[in-house]
N, C-alpha and C positions, 0 to 999 in steps of 0.2 A: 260355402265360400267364406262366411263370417270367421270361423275355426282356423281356416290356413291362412288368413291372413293374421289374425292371433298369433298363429304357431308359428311363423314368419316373423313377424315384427318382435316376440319371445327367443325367438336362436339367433336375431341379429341382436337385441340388446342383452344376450346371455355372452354371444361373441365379446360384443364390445368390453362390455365386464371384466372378460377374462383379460382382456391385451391391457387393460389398464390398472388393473390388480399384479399382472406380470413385471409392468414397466416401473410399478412402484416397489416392488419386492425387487428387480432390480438397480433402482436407483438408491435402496436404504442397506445393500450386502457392505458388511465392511469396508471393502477396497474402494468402492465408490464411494459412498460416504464421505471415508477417508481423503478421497482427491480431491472432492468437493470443499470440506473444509479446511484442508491445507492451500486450495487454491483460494478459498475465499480468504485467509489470512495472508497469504500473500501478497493477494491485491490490497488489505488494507493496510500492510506495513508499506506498500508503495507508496499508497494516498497519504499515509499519515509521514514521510519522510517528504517529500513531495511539500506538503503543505506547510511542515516544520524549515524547508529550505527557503518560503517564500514568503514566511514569518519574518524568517533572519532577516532576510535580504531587506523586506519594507524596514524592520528594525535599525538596521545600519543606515541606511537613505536617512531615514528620519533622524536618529543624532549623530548622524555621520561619522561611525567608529571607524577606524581602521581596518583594512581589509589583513584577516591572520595570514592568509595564504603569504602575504609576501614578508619578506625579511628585513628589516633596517641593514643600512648598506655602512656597510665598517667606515669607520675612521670619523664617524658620526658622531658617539658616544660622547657624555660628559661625562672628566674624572674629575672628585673633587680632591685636591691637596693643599692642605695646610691653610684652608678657609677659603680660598678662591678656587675659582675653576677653568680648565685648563682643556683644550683639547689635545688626545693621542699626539704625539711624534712632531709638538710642536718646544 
């Protein structure tokens, strides 16, 4: 009795062996690998844009720069002529 349950508890942990020696030789073949560490670099160009856009953002709040997206609106501008300054189309 002592023996088969040996020889039992020996072909289940010979099984087990196998399937996880399998699952590692398939997780380390090129192509996986490969996804593995393109997708880990992807997520951390996420994180790392992500976290550079919430940089800016407190950055600006705090000495309150101007937002680039938008455009100063015409007719705005200072020209300077002849030592005074003058606004467009006046």
């Amino acid at each position: 009795m002592k023996r088969t349950i040996w020889l039992a508890a020996g072909f289940g942990l010979g099984v087990y062996a196998g399937e996880r020696m399998r699952r590692t030789v398939v997780k380390l073949t090129p192509e996986t690998f490969g996804d593995r560490v393109r997708e880990l670099m992807a997520d951390a160009i996420d994180a790392g844009k992500a976290e550079m856009n919430a940089r800016e953002r407190s950055l600006r709040e705090t000495f309150a720069a101007p937002d680039r997206s938008r455009t100063p609106a015409r007719g705005l501008s200072v020209v300077r002529t002849a030592g005074r300054a003058e606004r467009p189309g006046r």
